[in-house]
HTML snippet that shows the backbone in 3Dmol.js (N, CA, C, O; Angstrom):
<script src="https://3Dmol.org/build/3Dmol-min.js"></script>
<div id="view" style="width:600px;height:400px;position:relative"></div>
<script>
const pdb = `
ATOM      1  N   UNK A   1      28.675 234.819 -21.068  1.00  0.00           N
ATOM      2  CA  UNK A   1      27.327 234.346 -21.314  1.00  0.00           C
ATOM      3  C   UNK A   1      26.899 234.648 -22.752  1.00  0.00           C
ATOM      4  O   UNK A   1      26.315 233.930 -23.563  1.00  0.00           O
ATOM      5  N   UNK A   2      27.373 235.978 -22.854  1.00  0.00           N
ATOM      6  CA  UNK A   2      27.004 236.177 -24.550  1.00  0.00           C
ATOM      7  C   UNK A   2      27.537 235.536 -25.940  1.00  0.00           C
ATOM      8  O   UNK A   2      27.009 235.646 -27.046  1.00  0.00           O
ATOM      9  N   UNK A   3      28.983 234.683 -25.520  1.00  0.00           N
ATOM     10  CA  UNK A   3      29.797 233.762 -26.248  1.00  0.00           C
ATOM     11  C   UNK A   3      28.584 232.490 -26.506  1.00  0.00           C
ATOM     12  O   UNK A   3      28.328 231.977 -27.595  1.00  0.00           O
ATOM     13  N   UNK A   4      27.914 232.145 -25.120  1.00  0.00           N
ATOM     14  CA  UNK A   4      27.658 230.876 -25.201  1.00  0.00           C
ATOM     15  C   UNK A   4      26.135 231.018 -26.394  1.00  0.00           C
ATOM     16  O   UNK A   4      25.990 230.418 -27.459  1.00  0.00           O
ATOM     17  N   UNK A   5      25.265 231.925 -25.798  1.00  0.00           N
ATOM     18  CA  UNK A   5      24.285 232.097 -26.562  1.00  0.00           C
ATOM     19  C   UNK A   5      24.633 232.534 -28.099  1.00  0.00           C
ATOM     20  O   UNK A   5      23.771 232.173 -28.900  1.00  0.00           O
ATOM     21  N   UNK A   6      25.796 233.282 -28.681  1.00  0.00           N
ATOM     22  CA  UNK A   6      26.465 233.392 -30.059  1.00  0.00           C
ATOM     23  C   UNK A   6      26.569 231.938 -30.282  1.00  0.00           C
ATOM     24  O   UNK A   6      26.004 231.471 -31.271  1.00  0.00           O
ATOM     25  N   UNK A   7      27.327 231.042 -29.357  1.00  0.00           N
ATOM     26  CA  UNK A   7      27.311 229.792 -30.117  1.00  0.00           C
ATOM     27  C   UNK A   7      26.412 228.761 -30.836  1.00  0.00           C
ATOM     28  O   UNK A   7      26.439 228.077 -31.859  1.00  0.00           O
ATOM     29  N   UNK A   8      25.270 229.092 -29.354  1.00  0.00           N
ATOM     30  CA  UNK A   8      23.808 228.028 -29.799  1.00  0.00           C
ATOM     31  C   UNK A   8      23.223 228.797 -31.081  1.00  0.00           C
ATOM     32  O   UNK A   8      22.729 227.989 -31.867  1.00  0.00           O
ATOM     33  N   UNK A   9      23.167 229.667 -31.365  1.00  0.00           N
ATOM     34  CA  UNK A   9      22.623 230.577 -31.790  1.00  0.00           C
ATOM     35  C   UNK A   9      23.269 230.287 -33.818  1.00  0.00           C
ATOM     36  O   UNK A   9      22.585 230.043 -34.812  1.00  0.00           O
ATOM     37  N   UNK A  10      24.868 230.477 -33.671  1.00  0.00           N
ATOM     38  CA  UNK A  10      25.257 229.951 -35.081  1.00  0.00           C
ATOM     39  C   UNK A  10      25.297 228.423 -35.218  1.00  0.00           C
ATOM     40  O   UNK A  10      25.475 227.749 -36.233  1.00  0.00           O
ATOM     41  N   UNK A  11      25.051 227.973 -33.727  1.00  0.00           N
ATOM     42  CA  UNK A  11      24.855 226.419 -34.327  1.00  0.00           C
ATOM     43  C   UNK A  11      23.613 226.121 -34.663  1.00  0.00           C
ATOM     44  O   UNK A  11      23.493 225.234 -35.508  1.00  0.00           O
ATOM     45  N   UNK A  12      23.050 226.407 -34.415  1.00  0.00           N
ATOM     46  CA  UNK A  12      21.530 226.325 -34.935  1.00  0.00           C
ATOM     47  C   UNK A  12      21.231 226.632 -35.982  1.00  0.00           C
ATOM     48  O   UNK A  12      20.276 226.124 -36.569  1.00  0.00           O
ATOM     49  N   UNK A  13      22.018 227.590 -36.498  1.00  0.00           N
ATOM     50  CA  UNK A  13      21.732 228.261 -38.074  1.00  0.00           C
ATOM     51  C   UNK A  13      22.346 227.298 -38.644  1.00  0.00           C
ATOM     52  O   UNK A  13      21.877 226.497 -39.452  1.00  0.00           O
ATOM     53  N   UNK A  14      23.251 227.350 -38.293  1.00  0.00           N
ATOM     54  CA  UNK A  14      24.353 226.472 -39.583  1.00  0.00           C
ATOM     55  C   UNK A  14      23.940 224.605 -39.407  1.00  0.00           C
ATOM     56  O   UNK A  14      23.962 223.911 -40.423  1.00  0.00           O
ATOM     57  N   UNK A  15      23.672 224.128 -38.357  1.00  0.00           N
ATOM     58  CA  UNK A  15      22.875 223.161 -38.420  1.00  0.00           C
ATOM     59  C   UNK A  15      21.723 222.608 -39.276  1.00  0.00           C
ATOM     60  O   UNK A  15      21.678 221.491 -39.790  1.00  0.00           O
ATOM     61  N   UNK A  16      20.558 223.836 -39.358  1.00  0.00           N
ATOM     62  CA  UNK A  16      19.401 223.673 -39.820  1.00  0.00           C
ATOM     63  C   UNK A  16      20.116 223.455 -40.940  1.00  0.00           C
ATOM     64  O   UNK A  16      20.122 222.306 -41.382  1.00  0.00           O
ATOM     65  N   UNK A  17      21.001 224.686 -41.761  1.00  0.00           N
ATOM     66  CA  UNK A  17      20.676 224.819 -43.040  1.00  0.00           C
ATOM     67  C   UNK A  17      21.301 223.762 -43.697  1.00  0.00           C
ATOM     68  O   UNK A  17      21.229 223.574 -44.911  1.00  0.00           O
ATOM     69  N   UNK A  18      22.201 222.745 -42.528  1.00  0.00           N
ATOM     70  CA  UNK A  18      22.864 221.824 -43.315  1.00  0.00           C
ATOM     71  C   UNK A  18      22.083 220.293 -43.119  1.00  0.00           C
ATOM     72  O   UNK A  18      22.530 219.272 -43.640  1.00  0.00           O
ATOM     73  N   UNK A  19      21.357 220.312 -42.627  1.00  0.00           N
ATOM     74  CA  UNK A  19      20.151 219.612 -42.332  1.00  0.00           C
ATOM     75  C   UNK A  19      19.260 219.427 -43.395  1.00  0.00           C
ATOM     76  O   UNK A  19      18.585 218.421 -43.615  1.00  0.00           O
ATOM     77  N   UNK A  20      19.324 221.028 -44.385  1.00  0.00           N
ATOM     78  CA  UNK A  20      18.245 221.013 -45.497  1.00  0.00           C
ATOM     79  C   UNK A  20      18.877 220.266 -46.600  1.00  0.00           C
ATOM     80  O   UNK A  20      18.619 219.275 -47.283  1.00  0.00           O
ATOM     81  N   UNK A  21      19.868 221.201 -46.485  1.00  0.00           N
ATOM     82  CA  UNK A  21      21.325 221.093 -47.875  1.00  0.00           C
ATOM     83  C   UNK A  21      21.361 219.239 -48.056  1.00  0.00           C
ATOM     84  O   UNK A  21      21.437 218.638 -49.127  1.00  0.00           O
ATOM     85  N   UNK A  22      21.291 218.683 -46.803  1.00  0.00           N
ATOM     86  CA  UNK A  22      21.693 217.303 -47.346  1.00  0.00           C
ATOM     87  C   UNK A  22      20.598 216.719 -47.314  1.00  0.00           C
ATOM     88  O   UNK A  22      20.249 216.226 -48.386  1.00  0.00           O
ATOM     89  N   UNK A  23      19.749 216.565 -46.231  1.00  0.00           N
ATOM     90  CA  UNK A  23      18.380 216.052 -45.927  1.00  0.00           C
ATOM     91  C   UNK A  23      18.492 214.820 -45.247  1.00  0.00           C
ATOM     92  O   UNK A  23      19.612 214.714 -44.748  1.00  0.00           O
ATOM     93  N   UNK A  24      17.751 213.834 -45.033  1.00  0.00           N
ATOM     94  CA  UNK A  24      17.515 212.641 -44.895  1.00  0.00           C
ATOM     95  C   UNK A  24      17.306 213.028 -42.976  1.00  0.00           C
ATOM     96  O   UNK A  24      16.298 212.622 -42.397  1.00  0.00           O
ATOM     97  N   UNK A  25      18.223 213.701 -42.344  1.00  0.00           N
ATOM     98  CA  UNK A  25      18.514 213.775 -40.927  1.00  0.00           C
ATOM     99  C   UNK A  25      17.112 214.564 -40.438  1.00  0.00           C
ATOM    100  O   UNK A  25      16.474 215.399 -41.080  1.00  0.00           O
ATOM    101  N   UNK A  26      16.902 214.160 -39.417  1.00  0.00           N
ATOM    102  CA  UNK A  26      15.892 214.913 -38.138  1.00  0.00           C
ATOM    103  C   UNK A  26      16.268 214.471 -36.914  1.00  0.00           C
ATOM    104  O   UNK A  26      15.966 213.540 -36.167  1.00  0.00           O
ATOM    105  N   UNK A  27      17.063 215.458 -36.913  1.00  0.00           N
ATOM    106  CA  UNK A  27      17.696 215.277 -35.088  1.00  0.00           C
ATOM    107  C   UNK A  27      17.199 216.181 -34.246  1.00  0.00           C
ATOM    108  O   UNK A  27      18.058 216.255 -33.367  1.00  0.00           O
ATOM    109  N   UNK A  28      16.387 216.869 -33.995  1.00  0.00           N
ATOM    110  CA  UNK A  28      15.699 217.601 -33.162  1.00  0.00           C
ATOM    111  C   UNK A  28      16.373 219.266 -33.021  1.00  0.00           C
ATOM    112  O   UNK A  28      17.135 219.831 -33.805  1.00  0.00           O
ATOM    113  N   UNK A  29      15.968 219.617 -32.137  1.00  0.00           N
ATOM    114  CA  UNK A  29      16.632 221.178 -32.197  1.00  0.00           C
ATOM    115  C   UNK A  29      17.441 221.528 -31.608  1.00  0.00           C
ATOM    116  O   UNK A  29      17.901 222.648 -31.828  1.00  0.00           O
ATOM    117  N   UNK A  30      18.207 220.319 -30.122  1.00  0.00           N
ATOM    118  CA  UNK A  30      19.049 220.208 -29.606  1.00  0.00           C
ATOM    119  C   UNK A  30      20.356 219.305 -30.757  1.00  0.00           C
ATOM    120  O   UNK A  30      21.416 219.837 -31.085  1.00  0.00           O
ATOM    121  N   UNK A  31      20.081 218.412 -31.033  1.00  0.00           N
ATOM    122  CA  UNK A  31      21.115 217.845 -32.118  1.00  0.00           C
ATOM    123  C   UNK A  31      21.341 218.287 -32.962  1.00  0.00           C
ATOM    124  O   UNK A  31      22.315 217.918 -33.619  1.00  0.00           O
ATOM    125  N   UNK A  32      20.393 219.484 -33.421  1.00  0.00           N
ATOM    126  CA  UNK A  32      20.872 220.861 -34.730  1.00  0.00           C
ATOM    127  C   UNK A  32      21.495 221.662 -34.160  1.00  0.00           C
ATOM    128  O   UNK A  32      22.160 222.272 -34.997  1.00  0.00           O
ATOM    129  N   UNK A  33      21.728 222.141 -32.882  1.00  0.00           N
ATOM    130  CA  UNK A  33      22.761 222.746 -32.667  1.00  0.00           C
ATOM    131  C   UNK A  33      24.027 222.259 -32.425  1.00  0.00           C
ATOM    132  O   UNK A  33      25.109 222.836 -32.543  1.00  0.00           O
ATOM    133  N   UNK A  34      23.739 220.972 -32.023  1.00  0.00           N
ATOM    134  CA  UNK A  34      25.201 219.956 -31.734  1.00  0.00           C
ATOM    135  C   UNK A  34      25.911 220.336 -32.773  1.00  0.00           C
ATOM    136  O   UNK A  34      26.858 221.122 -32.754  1.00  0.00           O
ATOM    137  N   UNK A  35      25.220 219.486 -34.182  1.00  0.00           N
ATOM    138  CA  UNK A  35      25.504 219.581 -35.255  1.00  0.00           C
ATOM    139  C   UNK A  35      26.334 220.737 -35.907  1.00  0.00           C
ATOM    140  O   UNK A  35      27.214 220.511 -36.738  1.00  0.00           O
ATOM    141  N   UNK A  36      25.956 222.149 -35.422  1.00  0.00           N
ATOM    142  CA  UNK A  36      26.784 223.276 -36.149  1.00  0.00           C
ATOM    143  C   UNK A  36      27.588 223.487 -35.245  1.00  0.00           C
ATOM    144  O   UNK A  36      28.731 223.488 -35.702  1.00  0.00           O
ATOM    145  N   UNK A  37      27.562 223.630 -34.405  1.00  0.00           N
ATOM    146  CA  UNK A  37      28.648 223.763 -33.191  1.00  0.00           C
ATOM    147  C   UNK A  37      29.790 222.517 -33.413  1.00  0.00           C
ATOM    148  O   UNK A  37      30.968 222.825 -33.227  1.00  0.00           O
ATOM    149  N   UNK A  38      29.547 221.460 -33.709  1.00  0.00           N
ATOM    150  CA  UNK A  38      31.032 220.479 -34.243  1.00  0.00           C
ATOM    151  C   UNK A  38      31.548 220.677 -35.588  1.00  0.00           C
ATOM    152  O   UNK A  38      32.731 220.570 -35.910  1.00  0.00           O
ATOM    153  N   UNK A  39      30.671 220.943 -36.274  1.00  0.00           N
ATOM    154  CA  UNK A  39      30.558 221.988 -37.924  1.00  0.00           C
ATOM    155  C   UNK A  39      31.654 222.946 -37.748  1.00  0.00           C
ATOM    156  O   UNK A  39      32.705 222.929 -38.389  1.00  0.00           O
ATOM    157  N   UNK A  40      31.198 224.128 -36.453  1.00  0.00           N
ATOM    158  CA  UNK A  40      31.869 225.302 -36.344  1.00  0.00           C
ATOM    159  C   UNK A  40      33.254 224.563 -36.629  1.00  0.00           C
ATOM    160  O   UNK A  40      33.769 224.676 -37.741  1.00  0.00           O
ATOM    161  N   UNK A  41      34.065 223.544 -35.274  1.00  0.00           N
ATOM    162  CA  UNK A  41      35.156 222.778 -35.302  1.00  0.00           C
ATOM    163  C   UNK A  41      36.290 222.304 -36.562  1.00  0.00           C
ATOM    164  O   UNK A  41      37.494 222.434 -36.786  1.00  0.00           O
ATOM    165  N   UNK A  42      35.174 221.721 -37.164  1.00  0.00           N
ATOM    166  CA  UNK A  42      35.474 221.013 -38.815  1.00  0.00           C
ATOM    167  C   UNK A  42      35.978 221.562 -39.292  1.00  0.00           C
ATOM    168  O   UNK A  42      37.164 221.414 -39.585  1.00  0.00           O
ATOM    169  N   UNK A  43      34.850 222.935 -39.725  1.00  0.00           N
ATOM    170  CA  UNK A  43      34.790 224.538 -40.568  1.00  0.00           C
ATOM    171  C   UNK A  43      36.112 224.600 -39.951  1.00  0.00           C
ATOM    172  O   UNK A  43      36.842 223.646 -40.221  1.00  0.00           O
ATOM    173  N   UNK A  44      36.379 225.104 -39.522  1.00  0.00           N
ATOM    174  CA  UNK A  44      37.499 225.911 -38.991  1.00  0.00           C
ATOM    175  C   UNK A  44      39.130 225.088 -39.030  1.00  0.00           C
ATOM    176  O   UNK A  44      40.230 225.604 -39.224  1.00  0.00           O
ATOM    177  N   UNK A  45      38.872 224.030 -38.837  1.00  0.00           N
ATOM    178  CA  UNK A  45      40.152 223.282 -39.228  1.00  0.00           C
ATOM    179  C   UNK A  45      40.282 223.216 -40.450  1.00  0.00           C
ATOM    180  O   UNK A  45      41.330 223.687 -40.891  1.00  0.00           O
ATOM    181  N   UNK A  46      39.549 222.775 -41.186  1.00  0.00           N
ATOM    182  CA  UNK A  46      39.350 222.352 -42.504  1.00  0.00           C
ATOM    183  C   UNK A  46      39.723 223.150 -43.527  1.00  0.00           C
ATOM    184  O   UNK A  46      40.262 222.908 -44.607  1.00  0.00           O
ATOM    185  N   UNK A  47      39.310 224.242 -42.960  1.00  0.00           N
ATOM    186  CA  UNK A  47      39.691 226.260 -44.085  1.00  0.00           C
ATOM    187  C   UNK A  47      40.819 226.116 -43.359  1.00  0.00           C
ATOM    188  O   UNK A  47      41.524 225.119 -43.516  1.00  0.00           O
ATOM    189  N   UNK A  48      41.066 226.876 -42.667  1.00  0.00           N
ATOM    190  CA  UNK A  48      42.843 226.072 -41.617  1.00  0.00           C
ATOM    191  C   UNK A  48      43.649 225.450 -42.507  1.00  0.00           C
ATOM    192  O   UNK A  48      44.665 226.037 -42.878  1.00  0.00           O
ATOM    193  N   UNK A  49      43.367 224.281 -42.957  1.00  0.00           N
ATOM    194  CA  UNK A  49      44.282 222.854 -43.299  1.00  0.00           C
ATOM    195  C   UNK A  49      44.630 223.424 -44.628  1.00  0.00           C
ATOM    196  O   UNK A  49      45.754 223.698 -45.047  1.00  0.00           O
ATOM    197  N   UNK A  50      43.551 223.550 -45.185  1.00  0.00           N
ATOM    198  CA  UNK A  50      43.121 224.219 -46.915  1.00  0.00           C
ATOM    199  C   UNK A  50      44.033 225.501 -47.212  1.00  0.00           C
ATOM    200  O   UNK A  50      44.642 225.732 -48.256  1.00  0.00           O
ATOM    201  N   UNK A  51      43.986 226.296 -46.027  1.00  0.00           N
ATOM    202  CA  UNK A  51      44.248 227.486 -46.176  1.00  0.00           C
ATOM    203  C   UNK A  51      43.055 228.702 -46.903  1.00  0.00           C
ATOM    204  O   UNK A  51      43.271 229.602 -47.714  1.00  0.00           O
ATOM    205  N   UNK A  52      42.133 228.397 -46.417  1.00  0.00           N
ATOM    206  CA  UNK A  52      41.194 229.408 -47.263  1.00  0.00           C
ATOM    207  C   UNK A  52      40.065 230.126 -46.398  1.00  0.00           C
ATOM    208  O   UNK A  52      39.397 229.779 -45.424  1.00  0.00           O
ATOM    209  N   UNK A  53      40.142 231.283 -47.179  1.00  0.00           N
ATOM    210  CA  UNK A  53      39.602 232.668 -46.365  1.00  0.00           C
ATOM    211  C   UNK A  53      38.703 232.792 -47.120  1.00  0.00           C
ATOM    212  O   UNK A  53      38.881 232.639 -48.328  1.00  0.00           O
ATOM    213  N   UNK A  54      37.081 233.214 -46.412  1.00  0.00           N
ATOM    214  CA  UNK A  54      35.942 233.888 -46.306  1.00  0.00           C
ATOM    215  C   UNK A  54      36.466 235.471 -46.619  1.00  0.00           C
ATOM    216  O   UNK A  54      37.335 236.091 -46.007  1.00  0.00           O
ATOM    217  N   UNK A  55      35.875 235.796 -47.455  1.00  0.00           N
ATOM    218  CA  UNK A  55      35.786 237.213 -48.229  1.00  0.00           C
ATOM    219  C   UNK A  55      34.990 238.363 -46.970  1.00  0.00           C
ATOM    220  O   UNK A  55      34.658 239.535 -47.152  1.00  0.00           O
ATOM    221  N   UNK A  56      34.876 237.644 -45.885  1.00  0.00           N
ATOM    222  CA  UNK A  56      33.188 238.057 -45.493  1.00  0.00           C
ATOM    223  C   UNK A  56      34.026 237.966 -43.715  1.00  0.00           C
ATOM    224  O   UNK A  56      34.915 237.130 -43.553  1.00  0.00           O
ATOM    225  N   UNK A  57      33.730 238.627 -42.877  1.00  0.00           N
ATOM    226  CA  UNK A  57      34.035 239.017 -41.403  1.00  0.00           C
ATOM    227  C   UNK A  57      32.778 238.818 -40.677  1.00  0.00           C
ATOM    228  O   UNK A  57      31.599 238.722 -41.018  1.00  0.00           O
ATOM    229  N   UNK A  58      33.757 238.772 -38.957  1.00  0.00           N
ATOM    230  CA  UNK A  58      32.483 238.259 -38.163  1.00  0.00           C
ATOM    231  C   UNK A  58      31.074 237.364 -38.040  1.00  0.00           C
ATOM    232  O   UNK A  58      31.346 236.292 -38.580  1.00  0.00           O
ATOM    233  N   UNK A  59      30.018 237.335 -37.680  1.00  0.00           N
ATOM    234  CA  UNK A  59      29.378 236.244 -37.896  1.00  0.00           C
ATOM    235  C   UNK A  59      28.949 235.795 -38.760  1.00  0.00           C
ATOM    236  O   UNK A  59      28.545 234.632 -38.796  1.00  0.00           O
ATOM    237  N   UNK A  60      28.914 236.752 -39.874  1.00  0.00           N
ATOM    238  CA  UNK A  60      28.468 236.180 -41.417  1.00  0.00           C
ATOM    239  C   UNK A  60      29.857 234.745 -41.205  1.00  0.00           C
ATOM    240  O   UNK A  60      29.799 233.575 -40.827  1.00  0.00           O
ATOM    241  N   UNK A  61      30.704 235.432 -41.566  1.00  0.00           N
ATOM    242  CA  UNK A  61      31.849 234.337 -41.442  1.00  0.00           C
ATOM    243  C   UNK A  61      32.125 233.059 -40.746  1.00  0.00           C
ATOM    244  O   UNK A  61      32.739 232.069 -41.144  1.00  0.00           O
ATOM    245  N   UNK A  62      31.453 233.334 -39.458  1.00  0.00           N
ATOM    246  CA  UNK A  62      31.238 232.134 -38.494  1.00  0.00           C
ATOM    247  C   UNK A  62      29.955 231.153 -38.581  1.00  0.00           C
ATOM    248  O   UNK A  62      29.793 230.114 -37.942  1.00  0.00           O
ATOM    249  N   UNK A  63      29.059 231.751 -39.556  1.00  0.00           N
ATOM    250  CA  UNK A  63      28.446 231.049 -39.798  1.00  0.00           C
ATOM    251  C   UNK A  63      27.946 230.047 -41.058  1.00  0.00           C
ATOM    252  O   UNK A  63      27.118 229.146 -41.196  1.00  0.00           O
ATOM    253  N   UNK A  64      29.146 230.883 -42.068  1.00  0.00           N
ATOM    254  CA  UNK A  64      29.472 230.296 -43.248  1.00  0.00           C
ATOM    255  C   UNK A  64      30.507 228.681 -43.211  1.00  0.00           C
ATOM    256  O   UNK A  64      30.252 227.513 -43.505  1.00  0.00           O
ATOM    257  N   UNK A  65      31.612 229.334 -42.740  1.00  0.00           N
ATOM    258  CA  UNK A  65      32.634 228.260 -41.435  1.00  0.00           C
ATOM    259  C   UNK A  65      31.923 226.596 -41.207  1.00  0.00           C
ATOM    260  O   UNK A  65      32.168 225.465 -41.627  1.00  0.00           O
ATOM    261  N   UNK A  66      30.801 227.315 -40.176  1.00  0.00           N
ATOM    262  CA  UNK A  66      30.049 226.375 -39.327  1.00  0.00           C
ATOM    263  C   UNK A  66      29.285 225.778 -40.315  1.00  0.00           C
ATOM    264  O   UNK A  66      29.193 224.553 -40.231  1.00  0.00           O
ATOM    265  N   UNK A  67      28.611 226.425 -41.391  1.00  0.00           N
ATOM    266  CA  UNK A  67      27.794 225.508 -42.227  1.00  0.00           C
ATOM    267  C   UNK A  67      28.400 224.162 -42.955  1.00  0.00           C
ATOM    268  O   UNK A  67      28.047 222.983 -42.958  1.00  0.00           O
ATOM    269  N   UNK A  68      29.416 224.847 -43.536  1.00  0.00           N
ATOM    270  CA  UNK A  68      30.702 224.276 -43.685  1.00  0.00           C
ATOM    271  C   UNK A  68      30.795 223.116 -43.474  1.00  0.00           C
ATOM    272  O   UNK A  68      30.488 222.151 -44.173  1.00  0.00           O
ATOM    273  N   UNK A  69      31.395 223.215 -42.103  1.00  0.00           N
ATOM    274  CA  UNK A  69      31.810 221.938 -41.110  1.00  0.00           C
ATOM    275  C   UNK A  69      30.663 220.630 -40.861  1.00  0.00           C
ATOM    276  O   UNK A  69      30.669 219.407 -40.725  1.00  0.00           O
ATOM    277  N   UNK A  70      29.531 221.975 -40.908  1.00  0.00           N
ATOM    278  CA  UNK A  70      28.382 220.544 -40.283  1.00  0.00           C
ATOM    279  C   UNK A  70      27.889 219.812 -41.671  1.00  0.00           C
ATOM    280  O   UNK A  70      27.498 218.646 -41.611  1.00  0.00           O
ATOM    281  N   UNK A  71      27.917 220.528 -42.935  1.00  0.00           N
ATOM    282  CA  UNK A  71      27.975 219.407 -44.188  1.00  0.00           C
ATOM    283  C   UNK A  71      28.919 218.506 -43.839  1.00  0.00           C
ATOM    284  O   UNK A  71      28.413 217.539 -43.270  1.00  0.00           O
ATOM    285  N   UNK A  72      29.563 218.471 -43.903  1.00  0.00           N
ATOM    286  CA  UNK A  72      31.062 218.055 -43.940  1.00  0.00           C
ATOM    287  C   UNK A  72      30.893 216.626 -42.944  1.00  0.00           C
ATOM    288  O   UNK A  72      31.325 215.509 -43.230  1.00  0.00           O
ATOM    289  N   UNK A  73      30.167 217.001 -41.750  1.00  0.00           N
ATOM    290  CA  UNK A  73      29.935 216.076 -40.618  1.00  0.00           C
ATOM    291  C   UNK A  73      28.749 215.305 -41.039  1.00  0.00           C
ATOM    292  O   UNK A  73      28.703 214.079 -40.939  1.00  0.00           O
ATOM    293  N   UNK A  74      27.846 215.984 -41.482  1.00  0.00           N
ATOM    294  CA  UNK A  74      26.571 215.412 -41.848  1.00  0.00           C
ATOM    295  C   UNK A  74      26.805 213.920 -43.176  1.00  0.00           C
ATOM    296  O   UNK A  74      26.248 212.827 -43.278  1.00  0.00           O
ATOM    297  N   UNK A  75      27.728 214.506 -43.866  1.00  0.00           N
ATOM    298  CA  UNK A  75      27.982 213.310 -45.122  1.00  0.00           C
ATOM    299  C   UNK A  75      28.887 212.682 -44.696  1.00  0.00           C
ATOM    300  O   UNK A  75      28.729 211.546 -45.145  1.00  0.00           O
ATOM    301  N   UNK A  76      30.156 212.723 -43.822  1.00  0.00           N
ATOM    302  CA  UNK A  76      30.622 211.360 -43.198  1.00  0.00           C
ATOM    303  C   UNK A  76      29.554 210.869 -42.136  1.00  0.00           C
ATOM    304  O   UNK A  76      29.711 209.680 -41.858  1.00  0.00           O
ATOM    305  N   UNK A  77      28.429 211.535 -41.424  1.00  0.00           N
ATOM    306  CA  UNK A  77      27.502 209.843 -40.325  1.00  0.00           C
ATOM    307  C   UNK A  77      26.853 209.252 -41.662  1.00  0.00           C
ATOM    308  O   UNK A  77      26.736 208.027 -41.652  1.00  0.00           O
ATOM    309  N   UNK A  78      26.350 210.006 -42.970  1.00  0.00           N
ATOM    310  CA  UNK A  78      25.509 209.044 -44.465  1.00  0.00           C
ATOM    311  C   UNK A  78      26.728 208.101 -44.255  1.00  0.00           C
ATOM    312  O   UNK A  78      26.549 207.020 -43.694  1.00  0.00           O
ATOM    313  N   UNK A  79      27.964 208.476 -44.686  1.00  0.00           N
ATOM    314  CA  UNK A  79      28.582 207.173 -45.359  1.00  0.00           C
ATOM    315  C   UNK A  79      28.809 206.453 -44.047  1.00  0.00           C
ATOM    316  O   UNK A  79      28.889 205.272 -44.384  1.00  0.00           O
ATOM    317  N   UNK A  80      28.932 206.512 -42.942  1.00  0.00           N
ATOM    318  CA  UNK A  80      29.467 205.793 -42.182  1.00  0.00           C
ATOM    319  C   UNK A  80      27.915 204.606 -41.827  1.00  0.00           C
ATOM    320  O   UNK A  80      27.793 203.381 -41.824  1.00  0.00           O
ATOM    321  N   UNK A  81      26.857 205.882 -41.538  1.00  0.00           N
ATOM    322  CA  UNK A  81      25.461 204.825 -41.490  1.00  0.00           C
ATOM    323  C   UNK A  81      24.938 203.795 -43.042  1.00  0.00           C
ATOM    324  O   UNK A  81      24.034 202.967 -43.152  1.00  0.00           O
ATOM    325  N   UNK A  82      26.271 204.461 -44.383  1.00  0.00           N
ATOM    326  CA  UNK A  82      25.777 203.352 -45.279  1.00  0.00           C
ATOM    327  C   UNK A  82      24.419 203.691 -46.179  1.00  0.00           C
ATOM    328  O   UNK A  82      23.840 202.976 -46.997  1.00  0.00           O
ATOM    329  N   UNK A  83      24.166 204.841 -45.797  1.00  0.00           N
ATOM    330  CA  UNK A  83      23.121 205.464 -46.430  1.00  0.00           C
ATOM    331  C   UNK A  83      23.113 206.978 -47.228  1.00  0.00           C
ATOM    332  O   UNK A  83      22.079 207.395 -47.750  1.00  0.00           O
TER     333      UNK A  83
END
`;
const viewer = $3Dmol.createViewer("view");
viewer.addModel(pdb, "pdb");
viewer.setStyle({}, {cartoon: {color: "spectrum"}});
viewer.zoomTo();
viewer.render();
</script>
């Protein structure tokens, strides 16, 4: 139970802040957590693929990751919506 609430919890962070970082989006407070929580996904493959390590442990880290990912997600729906 405490996994799941860690999750909503860095998806929400890392959502919002990538929400600010790019702008244009208002998806509510349920789709800001979507948002970092598929982020988390991205993040994590993406440093993975790259090969690159966070200086920084535990949730600082997971939520750096996740911010990550949900930029990442946030500027492919711009280009895909063409905007």
């Amino acid at each position: 139970m405490e996994s799941i609430i860690t999750w909503i919890i860095v998806g929400g962070i890392s959502g919002f802040l990538a929400e600010r970082v790019i702008g244009g989006f208002h998806i509510g407070c349920i789709g800001t957590v979507i948002v970092g929580v598929i982020g988390a996904f991205i993040g994590g493959w993406l440093f993975n693929q790259l090969h690159i390590t966070i200086g920084v442990t535990g949730l600082l880290n997971t939520i750096i990751t996740s911010f990550v990912g949900a930029v990442v997600l946030l500027l492919g729906i711009r280009l895909l919506r063409g905007k």
